[in-house]
C-alpha positions in Angstrom: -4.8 -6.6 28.0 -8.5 -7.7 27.6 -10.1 -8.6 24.3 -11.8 -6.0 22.7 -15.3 -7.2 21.3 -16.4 -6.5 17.8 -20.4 -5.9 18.3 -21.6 -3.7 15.2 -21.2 -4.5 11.7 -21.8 -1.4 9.0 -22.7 -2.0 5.2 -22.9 0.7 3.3 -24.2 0.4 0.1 -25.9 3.0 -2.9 -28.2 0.5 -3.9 -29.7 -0.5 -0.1 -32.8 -2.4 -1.2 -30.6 -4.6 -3.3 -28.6 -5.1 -0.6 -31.2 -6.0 2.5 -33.0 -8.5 -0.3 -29.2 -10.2 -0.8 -28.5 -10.6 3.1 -32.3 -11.2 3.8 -32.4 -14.3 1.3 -28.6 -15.3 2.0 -28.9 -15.3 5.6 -32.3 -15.0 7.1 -31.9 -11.2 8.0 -34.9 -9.3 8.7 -34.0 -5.0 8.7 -36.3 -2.4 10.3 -36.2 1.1 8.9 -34.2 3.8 11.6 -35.3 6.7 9.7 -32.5 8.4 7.6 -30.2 6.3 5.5 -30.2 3.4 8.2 -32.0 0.0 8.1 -30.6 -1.7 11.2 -30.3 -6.0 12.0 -30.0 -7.9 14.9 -28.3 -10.7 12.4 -26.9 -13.1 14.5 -29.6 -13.4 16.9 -28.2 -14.4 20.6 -25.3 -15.4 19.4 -24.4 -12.6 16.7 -24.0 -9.0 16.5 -26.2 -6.4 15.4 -25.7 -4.2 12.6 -27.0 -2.1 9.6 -27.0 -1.5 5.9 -26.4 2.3 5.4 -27.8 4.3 2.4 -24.9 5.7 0.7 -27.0 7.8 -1.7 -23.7 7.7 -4.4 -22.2 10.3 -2.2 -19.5 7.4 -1.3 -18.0 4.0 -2.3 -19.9 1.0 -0.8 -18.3 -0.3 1.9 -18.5 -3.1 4.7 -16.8 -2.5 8.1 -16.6 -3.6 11.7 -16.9 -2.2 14.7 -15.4 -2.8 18.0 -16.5 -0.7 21.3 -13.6 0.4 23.1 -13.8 2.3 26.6 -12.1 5.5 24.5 -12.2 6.0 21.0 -9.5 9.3 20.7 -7.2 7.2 23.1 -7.8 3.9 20.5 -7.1 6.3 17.6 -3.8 7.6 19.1 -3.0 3.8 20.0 -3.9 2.5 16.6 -1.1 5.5 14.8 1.6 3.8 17.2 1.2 0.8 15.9 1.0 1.8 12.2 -2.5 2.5 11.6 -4.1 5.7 10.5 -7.0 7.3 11.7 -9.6 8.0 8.5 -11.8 9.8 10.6 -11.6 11.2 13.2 -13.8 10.9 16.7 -17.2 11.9 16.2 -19.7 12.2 18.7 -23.1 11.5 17.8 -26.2 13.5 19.1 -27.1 10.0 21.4 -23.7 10.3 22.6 -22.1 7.7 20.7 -18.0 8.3 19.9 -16.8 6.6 16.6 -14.5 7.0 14.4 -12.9 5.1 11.3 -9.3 4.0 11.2 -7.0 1.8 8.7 -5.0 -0.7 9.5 -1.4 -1.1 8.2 -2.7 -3.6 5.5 -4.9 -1.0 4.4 -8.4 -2.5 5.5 -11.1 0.1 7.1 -12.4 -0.7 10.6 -14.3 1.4 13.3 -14.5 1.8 16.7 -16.8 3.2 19.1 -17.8 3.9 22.8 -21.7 4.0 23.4 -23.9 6.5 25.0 -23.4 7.0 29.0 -25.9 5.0 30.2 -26.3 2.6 27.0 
């Protein structure tokens, strides 16, 4: 079996101009605005991955979580429930094209996973 790579990273917070001053002094990130609740990084540079802090709005908890892309994200989820895991939500495919969904490991800890756009 081939690694799976972990290339987005997700912060969701409901106080997200707080949060892009804490990461932007801490670590250097600079955000651009994506329209809606997303401001989105390339925080690593080269050699890191991209991500984005996401407006929660108080609708949620705050949250950080990972992402890995995976070549299919229902067949992931149905993998991930064999070996313990449980899927939190369900796959989701975006108006790009993006599939994600969010799972749970046995521990308890949230993750994602996703399959870009054709083409992407």
């Amino acid at each position: 079996m081939s690694s799976t790579p972990v290339t987005w990273f997700e912060i969701g917070s409901d106080r997200p101009d707080e949060a892009q001053r804490f990461y932007t002094d801490l670590f250097g990130w600079s955000f651009e605005e994506q329209g809606g609740p997303y401001r989105q990084t390339t925080a690593g540079g080269e050699r890191g991955i991209g991500g984005a802090i996401r407006d929660v709005g108080g609708d949620e908890a705050n949250y950080a979580i990972f992402y890995a892309e995976v070549a299919d994200v229902a067949e992931t989820c149905r993998q991930a429930e064999s070996a313990g895991g449980t899927v939190l939500v369900a796959p989701v495919t975006t108006p790009s094209g993006l599939v994600r969904a969010w799972l749970r490991d046995p521990s308890g800890n949230r993750f994602g996973v996703f399959t870009p756009p054709a083409g992407g």
